[in-house]
C-alpha positions in Angstrom: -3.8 1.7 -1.9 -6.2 -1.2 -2.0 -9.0 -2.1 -0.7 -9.3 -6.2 -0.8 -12.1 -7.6 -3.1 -13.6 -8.6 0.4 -14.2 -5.4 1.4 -15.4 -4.5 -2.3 -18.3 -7.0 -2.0 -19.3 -6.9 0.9 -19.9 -2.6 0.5 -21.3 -3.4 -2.8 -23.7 -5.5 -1.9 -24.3 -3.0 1.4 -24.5 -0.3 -0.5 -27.2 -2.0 -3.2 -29.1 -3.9 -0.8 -28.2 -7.0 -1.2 -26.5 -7.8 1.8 -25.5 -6.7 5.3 -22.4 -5.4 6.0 -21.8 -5.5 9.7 -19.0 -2.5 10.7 -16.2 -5.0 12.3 -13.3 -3.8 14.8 -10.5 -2.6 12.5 -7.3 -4.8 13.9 -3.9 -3.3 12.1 -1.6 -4.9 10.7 2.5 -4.6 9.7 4.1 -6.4 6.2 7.2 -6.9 5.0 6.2 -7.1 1.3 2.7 -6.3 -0.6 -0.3 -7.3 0.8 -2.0 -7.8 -2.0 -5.4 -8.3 -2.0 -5.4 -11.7 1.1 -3.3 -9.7 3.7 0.2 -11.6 2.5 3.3 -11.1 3.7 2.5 -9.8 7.9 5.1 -9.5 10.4 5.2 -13.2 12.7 6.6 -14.1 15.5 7.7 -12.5 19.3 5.6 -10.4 20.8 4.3 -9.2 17.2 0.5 -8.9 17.4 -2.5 -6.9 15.3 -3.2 -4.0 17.1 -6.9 -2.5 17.6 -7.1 0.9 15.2 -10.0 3.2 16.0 -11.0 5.9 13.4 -12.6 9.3 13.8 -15.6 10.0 11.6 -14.4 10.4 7.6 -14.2 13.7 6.0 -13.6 14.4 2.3 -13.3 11.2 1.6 -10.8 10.2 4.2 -10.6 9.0 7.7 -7.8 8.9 10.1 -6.8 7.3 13.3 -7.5 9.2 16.6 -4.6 7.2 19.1 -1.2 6.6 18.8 -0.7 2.9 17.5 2.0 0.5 19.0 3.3 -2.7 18.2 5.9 -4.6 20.1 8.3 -6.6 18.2 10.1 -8.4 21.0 11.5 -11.3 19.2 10.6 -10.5 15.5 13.3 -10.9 13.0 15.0 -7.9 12.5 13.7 -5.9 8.5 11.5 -3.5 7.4 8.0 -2.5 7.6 6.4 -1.6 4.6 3.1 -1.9 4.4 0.2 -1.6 7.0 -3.1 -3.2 7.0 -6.5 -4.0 8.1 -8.3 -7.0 9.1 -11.5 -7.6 11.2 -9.9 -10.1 13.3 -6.7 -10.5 15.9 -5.8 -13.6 13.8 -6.8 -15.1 10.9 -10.5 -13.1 9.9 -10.6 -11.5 6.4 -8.1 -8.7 5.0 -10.0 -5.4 4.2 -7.5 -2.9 3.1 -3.8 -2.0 2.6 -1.2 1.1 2.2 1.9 1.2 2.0 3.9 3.3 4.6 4.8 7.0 3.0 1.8 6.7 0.6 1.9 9.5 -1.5 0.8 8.7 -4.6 0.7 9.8 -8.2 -0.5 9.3 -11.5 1.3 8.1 -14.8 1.2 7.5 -17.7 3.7 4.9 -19.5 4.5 4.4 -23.3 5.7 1.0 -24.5 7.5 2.6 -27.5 10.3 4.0 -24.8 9.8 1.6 -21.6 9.1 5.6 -19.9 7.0 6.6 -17.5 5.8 10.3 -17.3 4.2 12.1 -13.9 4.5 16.2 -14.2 6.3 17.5 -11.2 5.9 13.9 -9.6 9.2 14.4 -7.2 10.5 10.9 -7.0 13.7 10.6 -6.9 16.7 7.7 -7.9 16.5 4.4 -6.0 12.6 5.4 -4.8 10.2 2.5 -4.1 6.9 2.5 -5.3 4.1 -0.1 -6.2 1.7 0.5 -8.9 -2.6 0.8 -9.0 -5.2 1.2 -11.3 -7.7 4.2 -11.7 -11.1 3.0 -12.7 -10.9 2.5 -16.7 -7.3 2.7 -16.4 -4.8 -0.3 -16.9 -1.1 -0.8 -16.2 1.3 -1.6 -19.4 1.8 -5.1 -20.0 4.8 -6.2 -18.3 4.2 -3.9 -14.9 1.7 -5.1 -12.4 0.0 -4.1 -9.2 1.4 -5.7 -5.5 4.9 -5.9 -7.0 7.8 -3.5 -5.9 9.5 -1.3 -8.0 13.0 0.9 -7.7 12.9 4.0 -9.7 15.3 5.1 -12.2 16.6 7.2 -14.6 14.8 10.3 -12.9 13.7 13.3 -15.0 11.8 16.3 -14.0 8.6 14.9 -15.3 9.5 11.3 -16.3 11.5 8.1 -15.2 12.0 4.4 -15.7 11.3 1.1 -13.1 13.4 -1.6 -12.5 12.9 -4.7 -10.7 16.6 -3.7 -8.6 17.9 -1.1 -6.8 20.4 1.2 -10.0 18.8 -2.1 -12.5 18.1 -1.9 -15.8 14.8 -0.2 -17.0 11.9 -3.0 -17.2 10.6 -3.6 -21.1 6.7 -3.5 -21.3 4.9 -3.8 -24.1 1.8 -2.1 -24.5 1.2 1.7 -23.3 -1.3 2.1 -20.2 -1.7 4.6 -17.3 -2.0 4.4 -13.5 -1.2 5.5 -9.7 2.2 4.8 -8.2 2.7 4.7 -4.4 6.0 5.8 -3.0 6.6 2.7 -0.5 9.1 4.6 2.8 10.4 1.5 4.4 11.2 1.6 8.0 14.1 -0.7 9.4 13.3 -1.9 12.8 15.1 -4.4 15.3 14.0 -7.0 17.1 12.5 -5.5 20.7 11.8 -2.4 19.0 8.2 -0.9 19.6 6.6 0.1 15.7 4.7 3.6 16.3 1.9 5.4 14.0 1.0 8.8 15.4 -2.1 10.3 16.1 -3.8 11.1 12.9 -0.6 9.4 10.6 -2.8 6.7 9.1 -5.5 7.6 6.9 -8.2 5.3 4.7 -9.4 6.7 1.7 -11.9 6.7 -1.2 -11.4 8.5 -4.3 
């Protein structure tokens, strides 16, 4: 979903020739809530630790992981996870991307007039999770914003509403705008569970 504006500048300025961007050791990372663009909102506590991600060699645009990924969580807080990142460090080091877990994603487009939302044959369903993004030259109705969770509602073939609560009322924006909406699958874990991501399950991408 996003790439942080870390990663943004320092491939920028790879990519142009004004800097150096050193490839770093991709560590992965679990969240309870959006990342957003610092790596907020990561799993703490028990046996919970960033676990090294390697990546086989991108093709059309995407690359995916090439082992199974584990992470104990011995002693975490029971929740859900649902949102994985990157960082190039075990602790602390700089956030470089973020997804959240299901992934699939979809574009809109939203008229203030009737606070609706229309995706053709988008497949989301009542009481779905999603979090919003921008396309380049795109921008997201005022009142809706990127890095916040959203329930859907009021599910149509082609169209539906957002609220901020699970069956809530349909949020009011007030201009029209257009974007990509993430489905967010949460996965409910206990503490002492161990987290899996299969072989091939997590993918980067550039569009």
């Amino acid at each position: 979903m996003h790439w942080s504006n870390f990663l943004e500048d320092e491939i920028l300025d790879h990519v142009l020739g004004t800097g150096t961007f050193t490839s770093p050791t991709a560590w992965g990372s679990l969240h309870d809530d959006p990342p957003a663009e610092t790596g907020a909102n990561e799993l703490t506590g028990g046996s919970y630790a960033r676990q090294t991600i390697v990546f086989g060699a991108a093709a059309s645009g995407t690359a995916s992981n090439t082992a199974e990924e584990n992470w104990d969580l011995t002693g975490v807080t029971a929740g859900d996870v649902l949102f994985v990142g990157l960082f190039d460090a075990s602790t602390a080091g700089n956030f470089l991307w973020g997804m959240p877990l299901g992934g699939d994603a979809d574009t809109f487009t939203a008229l203030a007039s009737s606070d609706v939302l229309t995706s053709y044959g988008h497949g989301r369903a009542d009481n779905d999770r999603v979090v919003l993004g921008t396309a380049p030259g795109s921008a997201l109705p005022t009142g809706l914003s990127e890095d916040t969770m959203y329930w859907i509602v009021t599910v149509m073939t082609d169209t539906f509403q957002l609220s901020l609560t699970m069956g809530g009322g349909a949020i009011n924006f007030s201009t029209d705008g257009e974007g990509i909406m993430f489905l967010v699958d949460a996965k409910a874990f206990n503490a002492g569970d161990t987290f899996r991501i299969a072989i091939g399950d997590l993918d980067v991408s550039i569009d």
